[in-house]
N, CA, C and O atoms as a GROMACS GRO file, in nm:
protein
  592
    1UNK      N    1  -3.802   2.086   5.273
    1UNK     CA    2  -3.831   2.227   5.290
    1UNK      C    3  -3.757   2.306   5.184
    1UNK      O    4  -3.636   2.291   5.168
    2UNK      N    5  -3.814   2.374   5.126
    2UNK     CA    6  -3.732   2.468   5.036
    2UNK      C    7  -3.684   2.606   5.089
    2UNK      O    8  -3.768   2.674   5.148
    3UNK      N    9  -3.587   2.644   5.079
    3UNK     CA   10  -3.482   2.764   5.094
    3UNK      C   11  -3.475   2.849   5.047
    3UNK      O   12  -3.421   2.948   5.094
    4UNK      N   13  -3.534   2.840   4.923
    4UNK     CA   14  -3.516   2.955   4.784
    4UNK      C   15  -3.585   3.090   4.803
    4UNK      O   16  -3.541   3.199   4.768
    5UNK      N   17  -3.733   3.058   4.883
    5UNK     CA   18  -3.720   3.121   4.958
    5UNK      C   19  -3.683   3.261   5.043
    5UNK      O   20  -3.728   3.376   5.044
    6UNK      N   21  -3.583   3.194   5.111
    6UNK     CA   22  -3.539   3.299   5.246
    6UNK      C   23  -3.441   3.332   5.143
    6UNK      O   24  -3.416   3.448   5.176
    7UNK      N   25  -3.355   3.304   5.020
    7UNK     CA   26  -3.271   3.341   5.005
    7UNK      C   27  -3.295   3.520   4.920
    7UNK      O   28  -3.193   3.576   4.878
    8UNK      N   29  -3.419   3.582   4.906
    8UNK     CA   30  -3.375   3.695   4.861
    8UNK      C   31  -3.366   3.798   4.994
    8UNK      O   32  -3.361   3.920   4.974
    9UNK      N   33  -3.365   3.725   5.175
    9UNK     CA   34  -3.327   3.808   5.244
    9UNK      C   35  -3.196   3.839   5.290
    9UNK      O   36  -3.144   3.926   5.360
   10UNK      N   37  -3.144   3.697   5.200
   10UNK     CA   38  -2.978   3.709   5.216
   10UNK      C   39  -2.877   3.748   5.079
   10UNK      O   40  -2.771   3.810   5.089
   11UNK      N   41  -2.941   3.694   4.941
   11UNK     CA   42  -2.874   3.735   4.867
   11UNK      C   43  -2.949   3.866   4.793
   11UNK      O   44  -3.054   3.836   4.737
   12UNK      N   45  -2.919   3.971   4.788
   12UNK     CA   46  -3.046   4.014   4.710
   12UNK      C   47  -3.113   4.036   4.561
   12UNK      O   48  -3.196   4.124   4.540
   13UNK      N   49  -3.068   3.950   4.466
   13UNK     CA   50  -3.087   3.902   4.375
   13UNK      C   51  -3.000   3.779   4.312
   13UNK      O   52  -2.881   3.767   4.285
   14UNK      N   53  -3.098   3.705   4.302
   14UNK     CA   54  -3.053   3.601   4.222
   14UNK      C   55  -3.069   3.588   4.058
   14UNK      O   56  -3.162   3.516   4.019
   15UNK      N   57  -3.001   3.641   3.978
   15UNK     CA   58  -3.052   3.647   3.843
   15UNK      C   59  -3.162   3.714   3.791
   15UNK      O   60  -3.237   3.767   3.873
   16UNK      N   61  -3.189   3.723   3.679
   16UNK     CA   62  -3.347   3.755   3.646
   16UNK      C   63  -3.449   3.646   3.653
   16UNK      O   64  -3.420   3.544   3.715
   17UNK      N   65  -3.529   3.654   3.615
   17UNK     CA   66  -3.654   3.556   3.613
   17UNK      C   67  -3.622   3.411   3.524
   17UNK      O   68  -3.633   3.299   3.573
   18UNK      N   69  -3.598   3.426   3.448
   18UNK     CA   70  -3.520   3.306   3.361
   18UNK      C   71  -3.419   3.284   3.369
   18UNK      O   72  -3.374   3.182   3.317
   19UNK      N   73  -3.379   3.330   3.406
   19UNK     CA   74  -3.192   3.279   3.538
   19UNK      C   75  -3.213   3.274   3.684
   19UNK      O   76  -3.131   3.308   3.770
   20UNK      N   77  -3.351   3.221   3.705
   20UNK     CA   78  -3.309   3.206   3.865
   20UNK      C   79  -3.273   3.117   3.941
   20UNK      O   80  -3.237   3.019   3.876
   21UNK      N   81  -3.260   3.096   4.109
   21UNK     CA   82  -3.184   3.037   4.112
   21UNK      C   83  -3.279   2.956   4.240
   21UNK      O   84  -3.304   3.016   4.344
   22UNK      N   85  -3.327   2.808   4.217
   22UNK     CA   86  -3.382   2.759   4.342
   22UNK      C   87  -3.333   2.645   4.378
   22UNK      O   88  -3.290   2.562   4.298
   23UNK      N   89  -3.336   2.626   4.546
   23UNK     CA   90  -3.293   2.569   4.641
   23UNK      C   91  -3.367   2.495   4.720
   23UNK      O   92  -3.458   2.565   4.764
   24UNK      N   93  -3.374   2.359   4.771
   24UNK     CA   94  -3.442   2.266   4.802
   24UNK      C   95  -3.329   2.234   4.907
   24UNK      O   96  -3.225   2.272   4.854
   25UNK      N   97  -3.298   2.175   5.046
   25UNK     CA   98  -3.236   2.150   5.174
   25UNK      C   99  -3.292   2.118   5.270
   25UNK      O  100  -3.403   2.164   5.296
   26UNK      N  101  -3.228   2.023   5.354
   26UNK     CA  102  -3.288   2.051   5.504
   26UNK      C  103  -3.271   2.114   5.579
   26UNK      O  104  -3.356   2.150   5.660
   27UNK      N  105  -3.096   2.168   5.574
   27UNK     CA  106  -3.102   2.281   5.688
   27UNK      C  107  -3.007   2.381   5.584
   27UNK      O  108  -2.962   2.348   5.475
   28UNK      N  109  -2.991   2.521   5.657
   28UNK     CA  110  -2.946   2.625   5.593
   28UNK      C  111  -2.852   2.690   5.695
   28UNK      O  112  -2.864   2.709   5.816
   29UNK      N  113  -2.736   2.724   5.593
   29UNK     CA  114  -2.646   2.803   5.729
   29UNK      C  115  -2.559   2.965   5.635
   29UNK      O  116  -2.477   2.971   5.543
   30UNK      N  117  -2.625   3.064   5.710
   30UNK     CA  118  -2.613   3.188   5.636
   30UNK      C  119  -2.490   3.307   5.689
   30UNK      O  120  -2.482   3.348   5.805
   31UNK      N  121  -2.418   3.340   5.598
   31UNK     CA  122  -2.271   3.414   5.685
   31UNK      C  123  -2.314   3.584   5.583
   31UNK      O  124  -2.233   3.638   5.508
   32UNK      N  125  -2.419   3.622   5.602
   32UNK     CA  126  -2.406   3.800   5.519
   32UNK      C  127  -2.260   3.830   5.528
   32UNK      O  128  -2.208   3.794   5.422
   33UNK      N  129  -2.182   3.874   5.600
   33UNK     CA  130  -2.053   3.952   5.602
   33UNK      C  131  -1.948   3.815   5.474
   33UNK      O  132  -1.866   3.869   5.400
   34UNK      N  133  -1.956   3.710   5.468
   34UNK     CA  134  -1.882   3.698   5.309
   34UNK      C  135  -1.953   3.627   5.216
   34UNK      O  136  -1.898   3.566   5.124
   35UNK      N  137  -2.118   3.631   5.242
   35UNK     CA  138  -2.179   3.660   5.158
   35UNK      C  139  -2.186   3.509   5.098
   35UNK      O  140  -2.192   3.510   4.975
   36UNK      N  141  -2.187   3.403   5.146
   36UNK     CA  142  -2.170   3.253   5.149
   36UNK      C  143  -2.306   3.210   5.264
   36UNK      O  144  -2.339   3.274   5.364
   37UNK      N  145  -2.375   3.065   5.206
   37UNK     CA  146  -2.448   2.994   5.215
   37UNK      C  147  -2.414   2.860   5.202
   37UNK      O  148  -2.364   2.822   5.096
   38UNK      N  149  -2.436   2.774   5.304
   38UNK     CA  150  -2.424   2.602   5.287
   38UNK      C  151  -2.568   2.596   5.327
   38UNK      O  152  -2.633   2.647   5.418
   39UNK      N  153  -2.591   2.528   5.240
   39UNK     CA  154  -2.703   2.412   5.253
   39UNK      C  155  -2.668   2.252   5.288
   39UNK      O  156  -2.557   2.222   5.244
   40UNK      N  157  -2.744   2.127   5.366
   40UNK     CA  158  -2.702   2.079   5.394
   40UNK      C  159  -2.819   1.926   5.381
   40UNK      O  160  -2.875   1.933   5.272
   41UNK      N  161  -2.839   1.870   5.414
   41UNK     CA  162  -2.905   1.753   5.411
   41UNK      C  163  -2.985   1.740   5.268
   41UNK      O  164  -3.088   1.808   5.258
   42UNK      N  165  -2.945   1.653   5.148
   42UNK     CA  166  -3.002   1.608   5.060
   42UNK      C  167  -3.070   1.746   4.923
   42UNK      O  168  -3.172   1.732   4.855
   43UNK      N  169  -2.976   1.865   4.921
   43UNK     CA  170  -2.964   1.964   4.872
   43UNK      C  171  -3.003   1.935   4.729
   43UNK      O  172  -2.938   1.855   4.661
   44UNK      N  173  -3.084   1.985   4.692
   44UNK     CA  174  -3.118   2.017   4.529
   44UNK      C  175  -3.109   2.186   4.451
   44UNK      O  176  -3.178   2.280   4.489
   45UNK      N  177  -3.045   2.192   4.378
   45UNK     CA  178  -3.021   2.333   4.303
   45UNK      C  179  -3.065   2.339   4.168
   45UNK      O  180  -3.084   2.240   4.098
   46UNK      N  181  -3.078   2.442   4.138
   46UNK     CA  182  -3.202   2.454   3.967
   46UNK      C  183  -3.096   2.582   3.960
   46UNK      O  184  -3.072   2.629   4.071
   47UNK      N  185  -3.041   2.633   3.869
   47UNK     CA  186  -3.016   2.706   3.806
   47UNK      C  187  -2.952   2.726   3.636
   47UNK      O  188  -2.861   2.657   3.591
   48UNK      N  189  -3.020   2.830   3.564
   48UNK     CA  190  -2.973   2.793   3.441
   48UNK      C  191  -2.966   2.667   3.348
   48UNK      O  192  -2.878   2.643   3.266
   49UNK      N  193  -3.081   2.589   3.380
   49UNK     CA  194  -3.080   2.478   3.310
   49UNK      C  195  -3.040   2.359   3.378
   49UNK      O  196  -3.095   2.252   3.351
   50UNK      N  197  -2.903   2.370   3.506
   50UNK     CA  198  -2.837   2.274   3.510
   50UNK      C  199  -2.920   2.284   3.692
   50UNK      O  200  -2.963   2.380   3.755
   51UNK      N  201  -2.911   2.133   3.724
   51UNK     CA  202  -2.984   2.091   3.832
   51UNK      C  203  -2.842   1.973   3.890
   51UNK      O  204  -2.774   1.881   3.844
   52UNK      N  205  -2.859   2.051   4.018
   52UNK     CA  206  -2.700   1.974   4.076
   52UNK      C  207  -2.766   1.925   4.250
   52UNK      O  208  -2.788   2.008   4.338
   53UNK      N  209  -2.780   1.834   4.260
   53UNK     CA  210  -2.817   1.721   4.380
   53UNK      C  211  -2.651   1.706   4.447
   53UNK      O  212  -2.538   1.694   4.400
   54UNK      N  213  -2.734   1.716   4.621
   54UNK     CA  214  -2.577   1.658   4.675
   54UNK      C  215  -2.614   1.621   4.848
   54UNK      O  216  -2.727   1.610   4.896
   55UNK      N  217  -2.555   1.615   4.881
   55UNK     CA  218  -2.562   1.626   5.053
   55UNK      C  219  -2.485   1.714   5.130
   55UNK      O  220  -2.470   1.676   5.246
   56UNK      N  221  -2.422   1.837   5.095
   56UNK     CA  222  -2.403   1.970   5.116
   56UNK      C  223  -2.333   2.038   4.958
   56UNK      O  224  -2.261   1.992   4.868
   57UNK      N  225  -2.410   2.189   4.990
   57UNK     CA  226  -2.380   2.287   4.860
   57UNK      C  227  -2.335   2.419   4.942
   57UNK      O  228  -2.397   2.463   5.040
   58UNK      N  229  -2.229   2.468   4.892
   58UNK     CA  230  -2.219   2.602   4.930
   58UNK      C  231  -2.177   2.705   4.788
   58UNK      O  232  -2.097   2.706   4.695
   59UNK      N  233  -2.291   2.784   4.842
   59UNK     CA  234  -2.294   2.897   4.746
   59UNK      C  235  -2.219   3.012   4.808
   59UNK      O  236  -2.196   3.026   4.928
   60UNK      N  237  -2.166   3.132   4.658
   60UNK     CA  238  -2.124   3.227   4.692
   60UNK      C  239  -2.163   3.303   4.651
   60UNK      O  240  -2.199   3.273   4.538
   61UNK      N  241  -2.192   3.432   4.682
   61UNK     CA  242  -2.200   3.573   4.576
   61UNK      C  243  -2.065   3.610   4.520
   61UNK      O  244  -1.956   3.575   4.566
   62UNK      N  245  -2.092   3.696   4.399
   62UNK     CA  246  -2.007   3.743   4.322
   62UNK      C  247  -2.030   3.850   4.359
   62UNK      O  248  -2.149   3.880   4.358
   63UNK      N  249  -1.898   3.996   4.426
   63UNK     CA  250  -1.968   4.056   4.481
   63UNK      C  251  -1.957   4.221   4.409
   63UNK      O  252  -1.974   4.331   4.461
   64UNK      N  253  -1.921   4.177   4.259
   64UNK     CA  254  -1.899   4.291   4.146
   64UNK      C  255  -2.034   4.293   4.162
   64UNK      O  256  -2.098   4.377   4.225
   65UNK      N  257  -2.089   4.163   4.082
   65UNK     CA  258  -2.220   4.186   4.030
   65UNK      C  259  -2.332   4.156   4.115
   65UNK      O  260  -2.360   4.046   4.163
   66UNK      N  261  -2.397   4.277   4.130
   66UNK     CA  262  -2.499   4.273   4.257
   66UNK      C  263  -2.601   4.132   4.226
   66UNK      O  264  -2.627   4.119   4.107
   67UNK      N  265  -2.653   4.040   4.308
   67UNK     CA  266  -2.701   3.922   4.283
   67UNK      C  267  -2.664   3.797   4.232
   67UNK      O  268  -2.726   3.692   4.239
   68UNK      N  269  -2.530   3.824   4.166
   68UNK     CA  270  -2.453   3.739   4.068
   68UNK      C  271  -2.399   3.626   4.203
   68UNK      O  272  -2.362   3.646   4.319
   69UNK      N  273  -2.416   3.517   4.127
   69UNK     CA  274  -2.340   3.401   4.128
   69UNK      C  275  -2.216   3.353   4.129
   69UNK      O  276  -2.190   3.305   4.019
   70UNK      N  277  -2.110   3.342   4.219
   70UNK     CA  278  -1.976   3.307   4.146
   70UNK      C  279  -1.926   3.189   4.217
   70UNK      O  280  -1.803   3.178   4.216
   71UNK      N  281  -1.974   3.121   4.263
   71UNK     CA  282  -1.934   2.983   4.288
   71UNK      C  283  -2.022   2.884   4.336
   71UNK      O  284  -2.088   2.939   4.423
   72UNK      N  285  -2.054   2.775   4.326
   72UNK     CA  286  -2.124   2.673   4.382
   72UNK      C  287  -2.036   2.515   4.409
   72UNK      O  288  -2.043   2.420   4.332
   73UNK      N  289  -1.965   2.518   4.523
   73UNK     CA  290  -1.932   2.392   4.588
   73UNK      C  291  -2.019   2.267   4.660
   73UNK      O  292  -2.043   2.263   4.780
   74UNK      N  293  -2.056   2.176   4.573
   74UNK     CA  294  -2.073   2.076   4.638
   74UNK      C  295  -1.999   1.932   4.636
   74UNK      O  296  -1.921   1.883   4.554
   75UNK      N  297  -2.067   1.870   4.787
   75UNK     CA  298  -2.034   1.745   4.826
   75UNK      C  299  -2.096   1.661   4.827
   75UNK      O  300  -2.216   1.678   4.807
   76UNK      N  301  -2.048   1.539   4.850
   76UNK     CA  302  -2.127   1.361   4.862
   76UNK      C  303  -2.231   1.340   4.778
   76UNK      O  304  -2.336   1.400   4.755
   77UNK      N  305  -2.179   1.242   4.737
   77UNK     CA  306  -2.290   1.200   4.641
   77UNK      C  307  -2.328   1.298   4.541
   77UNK      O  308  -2.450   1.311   4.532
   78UNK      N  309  -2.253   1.376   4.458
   78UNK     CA  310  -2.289   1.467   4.391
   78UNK      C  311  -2.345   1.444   4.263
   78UNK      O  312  -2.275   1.378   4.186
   79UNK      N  313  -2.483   1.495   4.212
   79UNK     CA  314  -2.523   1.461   4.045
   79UNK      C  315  -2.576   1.580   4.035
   79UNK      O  316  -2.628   1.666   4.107
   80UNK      N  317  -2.541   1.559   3.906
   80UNK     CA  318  -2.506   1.697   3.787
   80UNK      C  319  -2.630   1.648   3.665
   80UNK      O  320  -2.640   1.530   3.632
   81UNK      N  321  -2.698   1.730   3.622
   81UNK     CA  322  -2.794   1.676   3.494
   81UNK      C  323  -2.769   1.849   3.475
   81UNK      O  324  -2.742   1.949   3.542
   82UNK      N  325  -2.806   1.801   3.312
   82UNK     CA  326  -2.841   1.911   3.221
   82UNK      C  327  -2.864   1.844   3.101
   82UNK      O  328  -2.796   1.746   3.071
   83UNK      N  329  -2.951   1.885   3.033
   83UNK     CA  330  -3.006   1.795   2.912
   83UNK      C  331  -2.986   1.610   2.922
   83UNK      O  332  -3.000   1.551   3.029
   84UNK      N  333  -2.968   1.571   2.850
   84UNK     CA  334  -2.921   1.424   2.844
   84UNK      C  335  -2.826   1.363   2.889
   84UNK      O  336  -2.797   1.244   2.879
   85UNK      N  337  -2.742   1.499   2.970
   85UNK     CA  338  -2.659   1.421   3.021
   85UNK      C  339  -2.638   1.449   3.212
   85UNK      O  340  -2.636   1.547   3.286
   86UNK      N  341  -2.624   1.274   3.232
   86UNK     CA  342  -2.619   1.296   3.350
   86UNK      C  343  -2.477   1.283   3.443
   86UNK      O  344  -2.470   1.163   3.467
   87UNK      N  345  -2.370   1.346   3.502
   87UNK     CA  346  -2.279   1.305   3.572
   87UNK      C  347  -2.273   1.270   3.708
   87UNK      O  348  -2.385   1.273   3.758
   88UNK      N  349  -2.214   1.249   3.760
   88UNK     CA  350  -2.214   1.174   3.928
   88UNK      C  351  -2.066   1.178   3.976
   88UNK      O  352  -1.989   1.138   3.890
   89UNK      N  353  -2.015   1.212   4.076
   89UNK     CA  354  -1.839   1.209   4.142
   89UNK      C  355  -1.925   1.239   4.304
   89UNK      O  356  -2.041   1.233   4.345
   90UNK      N  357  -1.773   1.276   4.367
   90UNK     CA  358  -1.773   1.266   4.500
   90UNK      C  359  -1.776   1.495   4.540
   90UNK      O  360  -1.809   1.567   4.633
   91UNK      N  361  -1.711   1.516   4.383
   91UNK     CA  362  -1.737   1.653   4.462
   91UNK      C  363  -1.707   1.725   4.336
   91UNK      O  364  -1.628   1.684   4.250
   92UNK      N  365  -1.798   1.872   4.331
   92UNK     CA  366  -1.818   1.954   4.201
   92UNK      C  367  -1.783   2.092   4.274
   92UNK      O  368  -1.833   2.134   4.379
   93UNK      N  369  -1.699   2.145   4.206
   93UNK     CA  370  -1.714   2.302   4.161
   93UNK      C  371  -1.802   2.364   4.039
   93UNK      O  372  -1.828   2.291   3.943
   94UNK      N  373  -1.830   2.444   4.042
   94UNK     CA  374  -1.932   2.521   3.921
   94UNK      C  375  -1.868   2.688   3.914
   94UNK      O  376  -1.861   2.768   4.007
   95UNK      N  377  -1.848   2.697   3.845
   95UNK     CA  378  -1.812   2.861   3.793
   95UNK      C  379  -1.954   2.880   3.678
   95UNK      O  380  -1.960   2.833   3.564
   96UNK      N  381  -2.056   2.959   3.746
   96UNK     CA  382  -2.160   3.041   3.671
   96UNK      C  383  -2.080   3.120   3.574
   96UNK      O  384  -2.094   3.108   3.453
   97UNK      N  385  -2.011   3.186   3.619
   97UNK     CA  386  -1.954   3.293   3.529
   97UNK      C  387  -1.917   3.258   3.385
   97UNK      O  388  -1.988   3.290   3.290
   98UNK      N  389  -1.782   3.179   3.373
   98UNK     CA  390  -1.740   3.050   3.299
   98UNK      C  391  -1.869   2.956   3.242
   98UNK      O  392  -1.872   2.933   3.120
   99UNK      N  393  -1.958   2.910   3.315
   99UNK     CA  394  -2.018   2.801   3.271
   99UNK      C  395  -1.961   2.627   3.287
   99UNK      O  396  -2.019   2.528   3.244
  100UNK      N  397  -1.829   2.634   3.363
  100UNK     CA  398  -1.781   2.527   3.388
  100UNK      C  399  -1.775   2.472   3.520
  100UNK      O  400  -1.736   2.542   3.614
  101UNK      N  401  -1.818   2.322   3.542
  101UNK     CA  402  -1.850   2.260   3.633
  101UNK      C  403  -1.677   2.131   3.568
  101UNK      O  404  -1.631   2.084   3.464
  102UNK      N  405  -1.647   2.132   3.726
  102UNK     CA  406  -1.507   2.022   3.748
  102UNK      C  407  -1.576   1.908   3.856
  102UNK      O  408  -1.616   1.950   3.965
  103UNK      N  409  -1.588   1.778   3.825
  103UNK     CA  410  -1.626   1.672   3.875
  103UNK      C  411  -1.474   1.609   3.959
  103UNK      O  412  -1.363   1.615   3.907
  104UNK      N  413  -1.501   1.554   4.089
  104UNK     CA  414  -1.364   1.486   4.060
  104UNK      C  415  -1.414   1.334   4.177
  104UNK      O  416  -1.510   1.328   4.254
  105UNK      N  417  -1.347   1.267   4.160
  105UNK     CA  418  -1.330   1.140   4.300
  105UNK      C  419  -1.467   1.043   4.210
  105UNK      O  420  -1.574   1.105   4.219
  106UNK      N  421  -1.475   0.971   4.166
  106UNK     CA  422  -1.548   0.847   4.097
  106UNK      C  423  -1.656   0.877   4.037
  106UNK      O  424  -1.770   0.837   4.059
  107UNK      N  425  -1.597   0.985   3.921
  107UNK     CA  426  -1.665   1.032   3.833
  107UNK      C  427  -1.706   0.935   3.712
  107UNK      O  428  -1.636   0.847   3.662
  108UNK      N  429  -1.836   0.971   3.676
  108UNK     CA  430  -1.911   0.860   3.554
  108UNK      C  431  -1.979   0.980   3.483
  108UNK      O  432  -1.965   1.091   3.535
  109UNK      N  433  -2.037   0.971   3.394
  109UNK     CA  434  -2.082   1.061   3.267
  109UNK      C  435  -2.178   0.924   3.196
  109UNK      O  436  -2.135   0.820   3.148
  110UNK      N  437  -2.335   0.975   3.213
  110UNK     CA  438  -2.425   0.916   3.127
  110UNK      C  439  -2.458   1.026   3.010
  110UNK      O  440  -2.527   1.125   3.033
  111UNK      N  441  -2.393   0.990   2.859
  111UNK     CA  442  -2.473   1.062   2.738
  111UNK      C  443  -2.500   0.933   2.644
  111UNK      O  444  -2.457   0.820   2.666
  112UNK      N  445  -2.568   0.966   2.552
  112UNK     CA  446  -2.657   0.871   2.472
  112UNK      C  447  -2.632   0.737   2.480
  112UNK      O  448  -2.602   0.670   2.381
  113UNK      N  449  -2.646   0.676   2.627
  113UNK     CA  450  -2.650   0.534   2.591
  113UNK      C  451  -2.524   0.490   2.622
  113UNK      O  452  -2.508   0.368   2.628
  114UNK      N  453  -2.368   0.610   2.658
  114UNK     CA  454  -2.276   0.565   2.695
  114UNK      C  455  -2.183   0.635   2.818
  114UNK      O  456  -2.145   0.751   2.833
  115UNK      N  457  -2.165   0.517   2.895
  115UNK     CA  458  -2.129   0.576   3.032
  115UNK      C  459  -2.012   0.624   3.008
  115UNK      O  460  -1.999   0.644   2.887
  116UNK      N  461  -1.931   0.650   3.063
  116UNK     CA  462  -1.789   0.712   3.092
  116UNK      C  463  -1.739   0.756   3.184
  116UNK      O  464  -1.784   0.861   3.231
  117UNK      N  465  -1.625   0.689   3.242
  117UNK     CA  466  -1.544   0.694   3.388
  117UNK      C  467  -1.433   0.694   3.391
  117UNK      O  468  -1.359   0.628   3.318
  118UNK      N  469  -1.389   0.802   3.516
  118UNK     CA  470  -1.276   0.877   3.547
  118UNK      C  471  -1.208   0.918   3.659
  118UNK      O  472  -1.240   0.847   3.755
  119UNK      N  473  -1.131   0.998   3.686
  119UNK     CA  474  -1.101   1.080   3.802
  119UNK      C  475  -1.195   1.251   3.814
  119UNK      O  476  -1.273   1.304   3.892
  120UNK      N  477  -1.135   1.278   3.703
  120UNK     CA  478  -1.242   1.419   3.672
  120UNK      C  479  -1.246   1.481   3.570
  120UNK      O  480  -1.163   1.499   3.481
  121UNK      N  481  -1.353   1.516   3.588
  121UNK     CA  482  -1.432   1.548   3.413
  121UNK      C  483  -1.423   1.741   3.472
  121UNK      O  484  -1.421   1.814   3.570
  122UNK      N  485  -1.421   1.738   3.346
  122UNK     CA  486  -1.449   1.893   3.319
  122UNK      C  487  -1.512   1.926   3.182
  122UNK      O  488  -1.461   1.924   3.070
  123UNK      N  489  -1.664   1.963   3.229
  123UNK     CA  490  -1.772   1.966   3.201
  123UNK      C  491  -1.807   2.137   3.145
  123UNK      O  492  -1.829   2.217   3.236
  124UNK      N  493  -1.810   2.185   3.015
  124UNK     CA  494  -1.910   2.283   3.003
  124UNK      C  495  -2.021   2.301   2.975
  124UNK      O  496  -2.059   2.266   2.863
  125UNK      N  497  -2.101   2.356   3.054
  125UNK     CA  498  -2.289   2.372   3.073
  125UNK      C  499  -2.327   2.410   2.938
  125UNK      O  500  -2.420   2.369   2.868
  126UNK      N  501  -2.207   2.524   2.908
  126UNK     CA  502  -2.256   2.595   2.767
  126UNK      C  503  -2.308   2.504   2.646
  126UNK      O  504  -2.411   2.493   2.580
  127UNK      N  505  -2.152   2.434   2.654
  127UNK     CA  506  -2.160   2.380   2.511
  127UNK      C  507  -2.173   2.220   2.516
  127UNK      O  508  -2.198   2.154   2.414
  128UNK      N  509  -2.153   2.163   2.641
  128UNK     CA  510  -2.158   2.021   2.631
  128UNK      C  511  -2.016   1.931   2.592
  128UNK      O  512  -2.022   1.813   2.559
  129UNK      N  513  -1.923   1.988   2.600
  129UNK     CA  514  -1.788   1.973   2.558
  129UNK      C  515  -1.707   1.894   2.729
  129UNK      O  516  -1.714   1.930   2.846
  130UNK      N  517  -1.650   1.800   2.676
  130UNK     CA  518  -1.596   1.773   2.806
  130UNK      C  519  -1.468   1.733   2.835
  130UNK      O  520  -1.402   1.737   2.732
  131UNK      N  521  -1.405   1.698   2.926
  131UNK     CA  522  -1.227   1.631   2.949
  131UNK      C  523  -1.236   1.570   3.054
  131UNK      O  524  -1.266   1.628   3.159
  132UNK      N  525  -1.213   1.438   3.047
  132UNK     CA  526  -1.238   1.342   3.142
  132UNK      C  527  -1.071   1.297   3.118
  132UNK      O  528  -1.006   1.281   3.015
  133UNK      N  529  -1.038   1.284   3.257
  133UNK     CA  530  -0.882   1.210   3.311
  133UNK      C  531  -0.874   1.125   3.377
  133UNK      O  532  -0.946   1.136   3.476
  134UNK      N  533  -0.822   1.045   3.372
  134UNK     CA  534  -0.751   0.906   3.464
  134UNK      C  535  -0.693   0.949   3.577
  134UNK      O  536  -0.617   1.045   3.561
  135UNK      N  537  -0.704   0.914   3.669
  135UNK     CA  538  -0.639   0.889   3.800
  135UNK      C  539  -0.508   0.815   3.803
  135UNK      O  540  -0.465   0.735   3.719
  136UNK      N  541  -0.446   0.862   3.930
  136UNK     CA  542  -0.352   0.784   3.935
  136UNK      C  543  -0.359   0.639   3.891
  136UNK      O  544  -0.304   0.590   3.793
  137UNK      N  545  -0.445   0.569   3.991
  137UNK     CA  546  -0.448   0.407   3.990
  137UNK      C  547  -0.621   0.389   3.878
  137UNK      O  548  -0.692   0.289   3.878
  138UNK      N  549  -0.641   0.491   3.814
  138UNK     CA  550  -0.780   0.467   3.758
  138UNK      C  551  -0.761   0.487   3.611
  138UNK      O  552  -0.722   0.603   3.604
  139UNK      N  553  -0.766   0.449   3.515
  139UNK     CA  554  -0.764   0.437   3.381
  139UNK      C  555  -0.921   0.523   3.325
  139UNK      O  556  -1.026   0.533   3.390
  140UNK      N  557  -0.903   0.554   3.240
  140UNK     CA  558  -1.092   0.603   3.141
  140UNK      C  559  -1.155   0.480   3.103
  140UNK      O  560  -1.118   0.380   3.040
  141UNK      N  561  -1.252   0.513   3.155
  141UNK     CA  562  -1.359   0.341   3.066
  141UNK      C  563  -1.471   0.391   3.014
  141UNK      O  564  -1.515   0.495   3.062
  142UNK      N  565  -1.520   0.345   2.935
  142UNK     CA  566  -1.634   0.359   2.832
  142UNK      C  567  -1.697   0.247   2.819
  142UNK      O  568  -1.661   0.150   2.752
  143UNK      N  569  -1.808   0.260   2.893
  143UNK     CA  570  -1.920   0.121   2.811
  143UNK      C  571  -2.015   0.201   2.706
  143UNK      O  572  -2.072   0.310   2.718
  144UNK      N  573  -2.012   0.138   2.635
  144UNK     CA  574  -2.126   0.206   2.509
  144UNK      C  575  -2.237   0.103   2.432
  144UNK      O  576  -2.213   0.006   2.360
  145UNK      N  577  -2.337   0.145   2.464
  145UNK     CA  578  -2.468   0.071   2.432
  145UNK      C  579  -2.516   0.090   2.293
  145UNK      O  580  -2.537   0.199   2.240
  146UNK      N  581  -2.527   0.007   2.254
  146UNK     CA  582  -2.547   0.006   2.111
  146UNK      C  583  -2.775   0.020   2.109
  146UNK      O  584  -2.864  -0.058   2.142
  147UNK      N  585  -2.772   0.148   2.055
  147UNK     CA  586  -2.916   0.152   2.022
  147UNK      C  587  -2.989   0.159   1.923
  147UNK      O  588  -2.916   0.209   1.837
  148UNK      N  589  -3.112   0.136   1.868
  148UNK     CA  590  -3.148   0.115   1.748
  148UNK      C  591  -3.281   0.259   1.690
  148UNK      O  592  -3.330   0.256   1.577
   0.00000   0.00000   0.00000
C-alpha cells in the first residue's frame, strides 16, 4: 500500500515537484503535534534521487521550513541506493538538509565492482564521498573485482 499519499494531510508539503518525497509501507503511525511519522513493515522511500528500503522509517519535519525535511531514521535491514552505489547496515540516519546519510552495525558499500565493509560509513548523497570505520572487533575489507 502506498502512504505518500495521505502524507500531504499530515505534512503539508513535501518539497517541490522534483524534490518529492514518496512512501511505500504497510502500516503508518502519525503524531501532528511533533510532526513525526513511522512507517513500518517493509518501507520504501524515494526522495531526491536516493531510495532507502528498511523495515521501519521515521520521518521528521523541519519545522523552520514549511514542508521541509529534516530527518529520516531507519531500521533493519536497511539499503541505501543512489546511482551505482548500493549500501546495506543495520541502521541509517539521513540529514536532507546536509545531504548526509551515517550507516552503522554491518555495513557493506557496493561501487564499481567493489564491495567494502565496516562498522559505519558516512556517506554523502551530494557528492558520493565517503568514510568508512572499523569497529571495535571489525577491521575494513575490500573485495575488488577486477572488470574488463
Amino acid at each position: 500500500m502506498k502512504w505518500f499519499l495521505l502524507l500531504p494531510l499530515f505534512f503539508p508539503v513535501i518539497g517541490s515537484a522534483t524534490d518529492k518525497l514518496m512512501v511505500e509501507a504497510g502500516e503508518l503511525f502519525m503524531w501532528p503535534a511533533s510532526q513525526t511519522a513511522l512507517f513500518q513493515q517493509s518501507v520504501s522511500i524515494t526522495h531526491q534521487g536516493l531510495q532507502i528500503n528498511a523495515e521501519q522509517v521515521k520521518l521528521a519535519l523541519d519545522e523552520a521550513e514549511e514542508g521541509g525535511l529534516s530527518q529520516v531514521e531507519a531500521n533493519g535491514n536497511v539499503m541505501l541506493f543512489r546511482g551505482e552505489d548500493h549500501a546495506q547496515g543495520d541502521r541509517l540516519v539521513y540529514q536532507p538538509q546536509t545531504q548526509q546519510a551515517v550507516l552503522t552495525g554491518n555495513v557493506s558499500l557496493l561501487r564499481a565492482g567493489t564491495t567494502l565493509r565496516g562498522a559505519k560509513l558516512t556517506y554523502s548523497v551530494a557528492t558520493g564521498e565517503l568514510h568508512l570505520e572499523q569497529g571495535e572487533q571489525q577491521r575494513i575489507s575490500a573485495e575488488v573485482v577486477k572488470t574488463e
